[in-house]
DOTOR-772687 format. One record per residue (C-alpha): residue number from 1; residue in one letter; chain; x negated, y, z. Coordinates in nm, 3 decimals, always signed. Example, Ala and Ser with C-alpha at 12.3 -4.5 7.8 and 13.67 -1.06 7.14 Angstrom:
2
   zanu   kolro   selum        px        py        pz
      1       A       A    -1.230    -0.450    +0.780
      2       S       A    -1.367    -0.106    +0.714
END
This chain:
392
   zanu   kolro   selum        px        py        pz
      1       X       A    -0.955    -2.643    -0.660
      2       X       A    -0.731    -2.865    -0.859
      3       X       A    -0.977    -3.147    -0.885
      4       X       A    -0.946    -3.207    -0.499
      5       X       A    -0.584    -3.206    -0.464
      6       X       A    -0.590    -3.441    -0.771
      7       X       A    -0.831    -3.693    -0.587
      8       X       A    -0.577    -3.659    -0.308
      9       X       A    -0.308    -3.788    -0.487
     10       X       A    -0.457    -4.094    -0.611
     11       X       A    -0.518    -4.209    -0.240
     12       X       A    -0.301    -4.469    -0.097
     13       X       A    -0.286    -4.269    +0.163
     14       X       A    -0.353    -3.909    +0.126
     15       X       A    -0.327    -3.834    +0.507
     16       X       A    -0.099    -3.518    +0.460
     17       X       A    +0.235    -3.500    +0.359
     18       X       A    +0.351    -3.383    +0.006
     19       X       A    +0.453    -3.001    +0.022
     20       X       A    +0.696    -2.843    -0.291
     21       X       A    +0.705    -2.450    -0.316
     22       X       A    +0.893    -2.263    -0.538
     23       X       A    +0.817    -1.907    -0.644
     24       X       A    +1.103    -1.733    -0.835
     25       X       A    +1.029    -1.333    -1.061
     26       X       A    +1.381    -1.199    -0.997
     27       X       A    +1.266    -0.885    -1.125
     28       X       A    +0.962    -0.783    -1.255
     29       X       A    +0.692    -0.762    -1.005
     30       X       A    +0.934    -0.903    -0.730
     31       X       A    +0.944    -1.270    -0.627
     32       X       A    +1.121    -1.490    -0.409
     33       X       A    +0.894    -1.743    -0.234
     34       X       A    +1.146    -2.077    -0.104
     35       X       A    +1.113    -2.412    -0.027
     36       X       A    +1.318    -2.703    +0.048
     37       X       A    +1.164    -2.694    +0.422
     38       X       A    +1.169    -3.007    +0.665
     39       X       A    +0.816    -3.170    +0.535
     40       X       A    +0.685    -3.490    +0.740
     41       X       A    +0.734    -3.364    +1.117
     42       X       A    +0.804    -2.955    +1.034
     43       X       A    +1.158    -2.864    +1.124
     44       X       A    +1.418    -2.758    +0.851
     45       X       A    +1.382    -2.363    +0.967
     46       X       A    +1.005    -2.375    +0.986
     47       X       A    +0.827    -2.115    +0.707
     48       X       A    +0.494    -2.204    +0.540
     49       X       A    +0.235    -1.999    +0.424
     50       X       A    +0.006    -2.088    +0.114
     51       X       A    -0.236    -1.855    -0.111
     52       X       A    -0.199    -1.770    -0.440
     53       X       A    -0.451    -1.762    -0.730
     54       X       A    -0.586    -1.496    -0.559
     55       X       A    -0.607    -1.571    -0.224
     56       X       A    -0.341    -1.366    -0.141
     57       X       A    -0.154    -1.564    +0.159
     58       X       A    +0.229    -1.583    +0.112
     59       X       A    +0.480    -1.693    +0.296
     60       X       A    +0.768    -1.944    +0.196
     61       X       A    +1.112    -1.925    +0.339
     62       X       A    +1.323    -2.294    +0.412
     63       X       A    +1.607    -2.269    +0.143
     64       X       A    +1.848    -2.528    +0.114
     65       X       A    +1.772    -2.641    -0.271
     66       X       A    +1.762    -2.968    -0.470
     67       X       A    +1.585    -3.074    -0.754
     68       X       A    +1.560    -3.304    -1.053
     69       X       A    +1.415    -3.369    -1.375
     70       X       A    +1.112    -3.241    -1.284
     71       X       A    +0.925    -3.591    -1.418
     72       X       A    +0.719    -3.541    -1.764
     73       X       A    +0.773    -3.827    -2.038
     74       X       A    +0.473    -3.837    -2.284
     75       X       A    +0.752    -3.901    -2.573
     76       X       A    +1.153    -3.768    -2.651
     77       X       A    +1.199    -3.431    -2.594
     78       X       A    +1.104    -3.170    -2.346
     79       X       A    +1.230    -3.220    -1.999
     80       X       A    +1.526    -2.970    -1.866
     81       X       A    +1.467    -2.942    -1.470
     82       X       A    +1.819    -2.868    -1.270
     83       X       A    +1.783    -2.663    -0.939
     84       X       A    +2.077    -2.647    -0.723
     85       X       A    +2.077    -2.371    -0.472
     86       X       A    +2.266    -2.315    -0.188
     87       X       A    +2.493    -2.031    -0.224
     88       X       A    +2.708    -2.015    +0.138
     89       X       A    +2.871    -1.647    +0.212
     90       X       A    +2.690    -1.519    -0.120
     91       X       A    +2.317    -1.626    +0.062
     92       X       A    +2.118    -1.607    -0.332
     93       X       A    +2.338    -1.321    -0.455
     94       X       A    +2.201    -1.085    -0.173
     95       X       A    +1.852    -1.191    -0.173
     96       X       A    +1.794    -1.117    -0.528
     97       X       A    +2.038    -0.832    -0.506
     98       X       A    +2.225    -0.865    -0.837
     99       X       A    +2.467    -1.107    -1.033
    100       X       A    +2.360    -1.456    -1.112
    101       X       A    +2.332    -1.452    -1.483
    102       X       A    +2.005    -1.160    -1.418
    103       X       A    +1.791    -1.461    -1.369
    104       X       A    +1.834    -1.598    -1.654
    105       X       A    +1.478    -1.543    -1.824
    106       X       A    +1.346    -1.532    -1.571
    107       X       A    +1.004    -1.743    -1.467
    108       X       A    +1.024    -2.015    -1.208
    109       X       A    +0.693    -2.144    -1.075
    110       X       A    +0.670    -2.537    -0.891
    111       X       A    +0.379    -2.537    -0.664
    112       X       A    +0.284    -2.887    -0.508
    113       X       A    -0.014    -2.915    -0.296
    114       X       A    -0.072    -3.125    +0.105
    115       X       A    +0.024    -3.006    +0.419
    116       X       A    -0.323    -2.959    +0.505
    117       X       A    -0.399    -2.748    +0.252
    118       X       A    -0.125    -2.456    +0.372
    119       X       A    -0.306    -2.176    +0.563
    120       X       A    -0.352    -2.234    +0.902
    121       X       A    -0.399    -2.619    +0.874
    122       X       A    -0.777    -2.738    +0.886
    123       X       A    -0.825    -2.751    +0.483
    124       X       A    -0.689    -2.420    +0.415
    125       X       A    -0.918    -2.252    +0.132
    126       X       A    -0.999    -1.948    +0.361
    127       X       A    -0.935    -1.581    +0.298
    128       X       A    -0.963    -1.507    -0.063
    129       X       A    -1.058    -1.814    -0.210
    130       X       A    -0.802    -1.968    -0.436
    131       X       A    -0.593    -2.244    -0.295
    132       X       A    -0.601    -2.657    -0.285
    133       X       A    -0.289    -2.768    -0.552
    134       X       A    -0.167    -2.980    -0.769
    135       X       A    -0.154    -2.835    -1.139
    136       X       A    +0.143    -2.561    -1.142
    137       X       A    +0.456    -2.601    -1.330
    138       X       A    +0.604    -2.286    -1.492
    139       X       A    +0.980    -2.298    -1.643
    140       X       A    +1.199    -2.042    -1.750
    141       X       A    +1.602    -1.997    -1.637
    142       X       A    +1.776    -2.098    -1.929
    143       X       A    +2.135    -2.138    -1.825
    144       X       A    +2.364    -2.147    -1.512
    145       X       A    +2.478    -2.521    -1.545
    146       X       A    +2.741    -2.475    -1.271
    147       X       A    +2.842    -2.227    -0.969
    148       X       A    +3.104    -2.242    -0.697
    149       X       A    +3.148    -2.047    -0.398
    150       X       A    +2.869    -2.326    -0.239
    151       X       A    +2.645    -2.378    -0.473
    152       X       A    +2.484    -2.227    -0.841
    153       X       A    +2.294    -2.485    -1.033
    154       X       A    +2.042    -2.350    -1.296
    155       X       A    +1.895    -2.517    -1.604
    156       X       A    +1.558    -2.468    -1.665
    157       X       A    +1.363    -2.507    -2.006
    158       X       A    +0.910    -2.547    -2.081
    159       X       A    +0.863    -2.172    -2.191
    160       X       A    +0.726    -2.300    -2.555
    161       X       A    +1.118    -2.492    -2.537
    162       X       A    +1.330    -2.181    -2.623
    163       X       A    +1.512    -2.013    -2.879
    164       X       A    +1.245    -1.752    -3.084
    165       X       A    +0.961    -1.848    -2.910
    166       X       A    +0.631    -1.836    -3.058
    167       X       A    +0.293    -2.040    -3.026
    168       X       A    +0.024    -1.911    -3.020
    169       X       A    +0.205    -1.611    -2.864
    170       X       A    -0.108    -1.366    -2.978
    171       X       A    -0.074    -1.307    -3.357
    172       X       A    -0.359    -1.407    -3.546
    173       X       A    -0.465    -1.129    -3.838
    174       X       A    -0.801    -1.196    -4.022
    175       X       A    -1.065    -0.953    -3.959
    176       X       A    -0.853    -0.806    -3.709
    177       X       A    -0.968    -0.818    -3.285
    178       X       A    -0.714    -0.998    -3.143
    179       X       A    -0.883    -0.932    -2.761
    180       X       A    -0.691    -0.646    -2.559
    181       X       A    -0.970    -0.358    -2.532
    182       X       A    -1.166    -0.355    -2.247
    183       X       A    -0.967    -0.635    -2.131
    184       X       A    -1.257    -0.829    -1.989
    185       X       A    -1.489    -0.558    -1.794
    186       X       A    -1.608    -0.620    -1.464
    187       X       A    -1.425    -0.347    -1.293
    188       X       A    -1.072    -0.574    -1.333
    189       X       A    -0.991    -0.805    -1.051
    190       X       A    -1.116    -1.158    -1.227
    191       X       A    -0.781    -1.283    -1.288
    192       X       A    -0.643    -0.996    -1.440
    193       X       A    -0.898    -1.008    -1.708
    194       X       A    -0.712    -1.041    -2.102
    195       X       A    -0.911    -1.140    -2.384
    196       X       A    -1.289    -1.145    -2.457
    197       X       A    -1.390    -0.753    -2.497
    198       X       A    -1.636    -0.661    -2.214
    199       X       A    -1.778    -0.358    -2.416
    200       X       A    -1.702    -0.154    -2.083
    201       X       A    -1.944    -0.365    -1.901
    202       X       A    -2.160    -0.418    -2.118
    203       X       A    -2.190    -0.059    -2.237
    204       X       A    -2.093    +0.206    -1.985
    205       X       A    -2.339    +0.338    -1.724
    206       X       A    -2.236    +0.566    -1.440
    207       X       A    -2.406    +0.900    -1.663
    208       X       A    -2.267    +0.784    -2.054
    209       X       A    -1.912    +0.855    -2.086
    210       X       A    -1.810    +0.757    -2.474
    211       X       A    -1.488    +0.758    -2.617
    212       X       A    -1.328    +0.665    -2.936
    213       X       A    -0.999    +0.716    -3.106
    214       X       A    -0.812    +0.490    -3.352
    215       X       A    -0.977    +0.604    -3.618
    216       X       A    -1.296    +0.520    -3.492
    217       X       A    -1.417    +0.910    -3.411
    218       X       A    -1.651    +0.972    -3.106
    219       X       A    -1.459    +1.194    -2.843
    220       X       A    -1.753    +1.394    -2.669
    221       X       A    -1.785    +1.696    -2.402
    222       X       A    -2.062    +1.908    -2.537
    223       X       A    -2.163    +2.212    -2.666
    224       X       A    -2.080    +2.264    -3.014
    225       X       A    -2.191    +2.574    -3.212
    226       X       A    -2.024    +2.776    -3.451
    227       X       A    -2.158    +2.675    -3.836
    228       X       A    -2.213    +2.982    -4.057
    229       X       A    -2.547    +2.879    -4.278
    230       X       A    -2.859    +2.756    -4.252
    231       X       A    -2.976    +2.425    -4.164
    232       X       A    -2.893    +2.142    -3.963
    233       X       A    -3.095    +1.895    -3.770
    234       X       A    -2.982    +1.483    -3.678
    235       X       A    -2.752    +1.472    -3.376
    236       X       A    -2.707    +1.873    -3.341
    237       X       A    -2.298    +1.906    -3.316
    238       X       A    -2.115    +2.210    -3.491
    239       X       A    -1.754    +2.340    -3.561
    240       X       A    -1.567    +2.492    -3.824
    241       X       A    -1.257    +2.708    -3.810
    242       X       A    -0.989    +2.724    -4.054
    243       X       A    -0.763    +3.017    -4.031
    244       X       A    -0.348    +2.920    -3.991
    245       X       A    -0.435    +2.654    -4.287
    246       X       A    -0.084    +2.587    -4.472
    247       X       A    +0.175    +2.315    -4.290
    248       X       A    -0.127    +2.328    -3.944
    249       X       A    +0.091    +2.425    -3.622
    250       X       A    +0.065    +2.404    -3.234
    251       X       A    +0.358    +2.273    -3.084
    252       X       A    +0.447    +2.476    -2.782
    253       X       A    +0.561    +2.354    -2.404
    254       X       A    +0.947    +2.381    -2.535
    255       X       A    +0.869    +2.222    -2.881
    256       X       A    +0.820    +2.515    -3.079
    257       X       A    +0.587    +2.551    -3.365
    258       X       A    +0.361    +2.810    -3.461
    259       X       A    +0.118    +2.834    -3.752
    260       X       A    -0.222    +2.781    -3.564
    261       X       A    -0.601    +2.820    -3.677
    262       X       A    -0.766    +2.414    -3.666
    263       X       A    -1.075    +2.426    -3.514
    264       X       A    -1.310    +2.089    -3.649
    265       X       A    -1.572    +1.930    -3.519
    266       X       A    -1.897    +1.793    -3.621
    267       X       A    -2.188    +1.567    -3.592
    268       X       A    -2.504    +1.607    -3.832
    269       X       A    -2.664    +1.264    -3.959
    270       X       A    -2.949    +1.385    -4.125
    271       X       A    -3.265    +1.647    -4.097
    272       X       A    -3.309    +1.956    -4.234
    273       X       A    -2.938    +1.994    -4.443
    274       X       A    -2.787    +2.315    -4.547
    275       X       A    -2.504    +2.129    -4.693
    276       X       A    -2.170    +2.284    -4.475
    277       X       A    -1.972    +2.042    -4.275
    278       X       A    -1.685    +1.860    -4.464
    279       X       A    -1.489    +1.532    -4.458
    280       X       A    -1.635    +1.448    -4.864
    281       X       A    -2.028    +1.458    -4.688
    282       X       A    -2.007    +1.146    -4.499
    283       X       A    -2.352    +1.053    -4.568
    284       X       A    -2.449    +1.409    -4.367
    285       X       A    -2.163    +1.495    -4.165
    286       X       A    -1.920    +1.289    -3.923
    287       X       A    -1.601    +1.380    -3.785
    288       X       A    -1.566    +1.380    -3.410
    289       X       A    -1.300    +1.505    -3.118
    290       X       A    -1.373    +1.693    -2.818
    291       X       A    -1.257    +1.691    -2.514
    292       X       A    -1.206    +1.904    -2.272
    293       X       A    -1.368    +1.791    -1.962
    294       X       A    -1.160    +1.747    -1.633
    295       X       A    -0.821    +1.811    -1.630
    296       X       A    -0.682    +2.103    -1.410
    297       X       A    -0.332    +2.189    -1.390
    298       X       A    -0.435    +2.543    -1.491
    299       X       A    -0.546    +2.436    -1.782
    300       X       A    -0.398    +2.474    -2.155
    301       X       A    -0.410    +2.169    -2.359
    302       X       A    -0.172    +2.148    -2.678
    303       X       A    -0.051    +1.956    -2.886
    304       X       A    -0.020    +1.999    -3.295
    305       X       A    +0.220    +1.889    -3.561
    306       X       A    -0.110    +1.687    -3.684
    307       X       A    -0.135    +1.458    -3.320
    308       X       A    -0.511    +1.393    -3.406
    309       X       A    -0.587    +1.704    -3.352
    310       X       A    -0.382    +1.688    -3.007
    311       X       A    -0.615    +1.797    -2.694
    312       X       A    -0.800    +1.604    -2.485
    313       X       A    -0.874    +1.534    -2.097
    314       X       A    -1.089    +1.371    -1.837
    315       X       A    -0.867    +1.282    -1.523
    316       X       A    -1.005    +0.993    -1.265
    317       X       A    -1.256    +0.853    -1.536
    318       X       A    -0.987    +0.794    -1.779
    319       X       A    -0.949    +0.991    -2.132
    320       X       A    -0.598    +1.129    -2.187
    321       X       A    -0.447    +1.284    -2.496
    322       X       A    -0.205    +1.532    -2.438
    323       X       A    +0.160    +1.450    -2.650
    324       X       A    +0.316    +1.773    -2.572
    325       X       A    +0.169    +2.055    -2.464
    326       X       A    +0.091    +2.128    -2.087
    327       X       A    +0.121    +2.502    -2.008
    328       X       A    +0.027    +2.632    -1.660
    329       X       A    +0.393    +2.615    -1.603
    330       X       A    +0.456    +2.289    -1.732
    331       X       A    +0.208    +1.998    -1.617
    332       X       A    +0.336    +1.617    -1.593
    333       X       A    +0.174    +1.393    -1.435
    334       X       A    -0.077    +1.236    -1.581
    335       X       A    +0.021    +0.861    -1.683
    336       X       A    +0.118    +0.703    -2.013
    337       X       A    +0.500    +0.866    -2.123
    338       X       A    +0.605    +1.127    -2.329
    339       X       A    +0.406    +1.365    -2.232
    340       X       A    +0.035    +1.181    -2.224
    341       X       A    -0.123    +0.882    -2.397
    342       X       A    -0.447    +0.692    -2.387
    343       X       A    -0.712    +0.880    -2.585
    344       X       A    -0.970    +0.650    -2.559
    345       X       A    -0.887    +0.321    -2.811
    346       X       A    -0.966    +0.060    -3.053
    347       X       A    -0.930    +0.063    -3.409
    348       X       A    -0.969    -0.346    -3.403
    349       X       A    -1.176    -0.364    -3.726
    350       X       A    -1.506    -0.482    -3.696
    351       X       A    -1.632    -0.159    -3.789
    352       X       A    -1.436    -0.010    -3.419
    353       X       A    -1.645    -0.316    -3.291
    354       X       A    -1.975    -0.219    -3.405
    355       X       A    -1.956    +0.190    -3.302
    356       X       A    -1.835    +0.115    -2.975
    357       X       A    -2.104    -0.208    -2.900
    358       X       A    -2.392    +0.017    -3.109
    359       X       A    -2.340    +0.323    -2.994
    360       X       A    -2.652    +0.501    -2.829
    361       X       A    -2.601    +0.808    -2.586
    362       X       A    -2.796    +1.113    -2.665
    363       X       A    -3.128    +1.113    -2.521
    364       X       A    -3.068    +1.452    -2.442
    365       X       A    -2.737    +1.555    -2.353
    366       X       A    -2.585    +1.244    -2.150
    367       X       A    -2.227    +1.356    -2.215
    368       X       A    -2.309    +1.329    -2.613
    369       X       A    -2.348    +1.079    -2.840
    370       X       A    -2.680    +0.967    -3.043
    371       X       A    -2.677    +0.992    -3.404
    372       X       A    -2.980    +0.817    -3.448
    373       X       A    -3.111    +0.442    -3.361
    374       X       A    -2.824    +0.180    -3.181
    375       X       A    -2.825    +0.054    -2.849
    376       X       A    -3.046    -0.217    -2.793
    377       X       A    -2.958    -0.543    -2.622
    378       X       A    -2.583    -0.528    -2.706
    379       X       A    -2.400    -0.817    -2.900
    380       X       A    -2.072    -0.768    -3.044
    381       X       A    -1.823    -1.037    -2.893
    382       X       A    -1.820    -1.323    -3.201
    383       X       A    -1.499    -1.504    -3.200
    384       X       A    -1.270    -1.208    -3.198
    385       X       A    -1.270    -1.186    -3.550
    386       X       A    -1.048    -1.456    -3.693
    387       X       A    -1.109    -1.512    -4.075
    388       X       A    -1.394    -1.215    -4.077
    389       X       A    -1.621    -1.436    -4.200
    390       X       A    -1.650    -1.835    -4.337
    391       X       A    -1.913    -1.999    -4.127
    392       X       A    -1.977    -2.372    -4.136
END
């Protein structure tokens, strides 16, 4: 709702008075919401509430602060805002709870909107809607300018105005996806979206769970059966078993190894083949992972000198691969650390991009994946590709 708070402005009289909030990431995830209080009639203790991007409503203490620089020049060189805080019996010291010079780095946000737009007052936004403002400044705590025992003035700097900064900050590799995976699906809050890949939305129904690794191999939950001979049909899955193949160990719960028999699995592409399963038969055979369906802390899952052959685990929707292995006496938690990792992940190529967008569930077994015909209606997201391909 910039537009309106813009329109505002340009009044001779705007009919509310001007309103400056500050919000200040002392530490990561923790902020520090001040202002310089005492707006048209509001008294110098008053606090003020306003909503964030969000619509989340937050509240602004009075702080005694002061301000300057804050002007933009459309020539010379970038601005360098000064904020002078109030720092009386060690006030700033104890709110952020550490020493002055932790701040520097940190991100300092300058919010400007009317007093009628602060919740409570008759144009407030409502609950959950995003607020009435002026567009938000962000700076970054260069230096401490100054500090006595009654003040500390900081020095801030434009974020793209500092030492080893880089623009664009995403690096840009051709024929690479740049876009965070699964960044944009619709089960992220809207403003925590990242990138352009919605192939979660898209894609994924409530009965087709696929996953992928890096390498761009299927991860599926199905019945695979032993190959011996014969023949093979498209989309049947089988396994083969090598017996304690040389340098192939499991890695134990202390970090152990042990020579180990590797147990592979497979896809079939094609009717009616007698040809065994192997890595050189691409044209007949694919490589896939398994996993092993919902995690239970009774469970064994292991891990091997070879991590890509490392187990893995359903837990809460979300595909795990186990780092080290998880013994009935020795299950961690299950969040990203030493002892678990994402299973389910991109590759980036355009060839991750099209088995992930094309990719067809088994008509059959829902926890499978097709081997035959793609997915129909389903577009791969142009634009991620920087430098794929020439187009004028």
């Amino acid at each position: 709702m910039t537009n309106e708070a813009i329109d505002d402005a340009q009044k001779q009289d705007p009919g509310s008075a001007l309103v400056v909030l500050y919000d200040l990431e002392y530490a990561e995830g923790s902020f520090l919401y001040f202002y310089p209080g005492g707006y048209d009639n509001a008294s110098l203790s008053d606090k003020v509430q306003f909503r964030d991007i969000s619509g989340t409503v937050r509240t602004y203490e009075p702080f005694p602060i002061e301000v300057e620089g804050f002007d933009i020049s459309s020539d010379g060189s970038y601005n360098r805002p000064t904020v002078t805080m109030a720092n009386l019996e060690n006030t700033l010291r104890t709110v952020i709870d550490g020493d002055f010079e932790s701040l520097i780095g940190k991100k300092m946000s300058r919010r400007t909107t009317f007093q009628r737009y602060l919740v409570g007052e008759s144009g407030d936004s409502g609950e959950g809607n995003a607020p009435v403002e002026l567009p938000k400044q962000v700076f970054i705590i260069d230096r401490i300018k100054s500090k006595n025992v009654m003040l500390v003035e900081f020095e801030l700097a434009t974020p793209y105005d500092l030492a080893g900064i880089q623009l664009p900050r995403r690096v840009i590799v051709g024929g690479a996806c740049p876009f965070k995976y699964k960044g944009a699906q619709d089960s992220l809050d809207f403003y925590d979206r990242v990138g352009g890949c919605d192939w979660e939305s898209k894609f994924r129904q409530s009965t087709e769970n696929i996953f992928m690794t890096r390498e761009d191999e299927y991860i599926v939950n199905t019945t695979f059966t032993a190959w011996s001979s014969g023949t093979a049909n498209r989309g049947e899955y089988f396994s083969t078993t090598e017996t304690t193949p040389a340098g192939f160990y499991k890695v134990n719960s202390s970090g152990v190894l042990s020579a180990s028999n590797r147990v592979n699995y497979w896809q079939c592409l094609v009717d009616n083949t007698s040809t065994a399963p192997s890595d050189s038969e691409r044209i007949k055979w694919r490589r896939v992972r398994k996993y092993a369906g919902t995690y239970v802390t009774s469970g064994q899952y292991n891990a091997y000198k070879d991590p890509q052959f490392n187990d893995y685990v359903l837990h809460s929707g979300v595909l795990w691969k186990v780092k080290l292995t998880q013994d009935a006496n020795n299950h961690q938690p299950i969040k990203e650390g030493p002892y678990w990792t994402a299973g389910d992940v991109c590759g980036k190529s355009l060839a991750s991009c099209r088995l992930r967008f094309y990719a067809k569930v088994h008509e059959t077994i829902p926890t499978a994946v097709s081997a035959s015909a793609n997915k129909s209606q389903i577009s791969l997201p142009f634009g991620g590709f920087p430098g794929a391909v020439q187009r004028r």
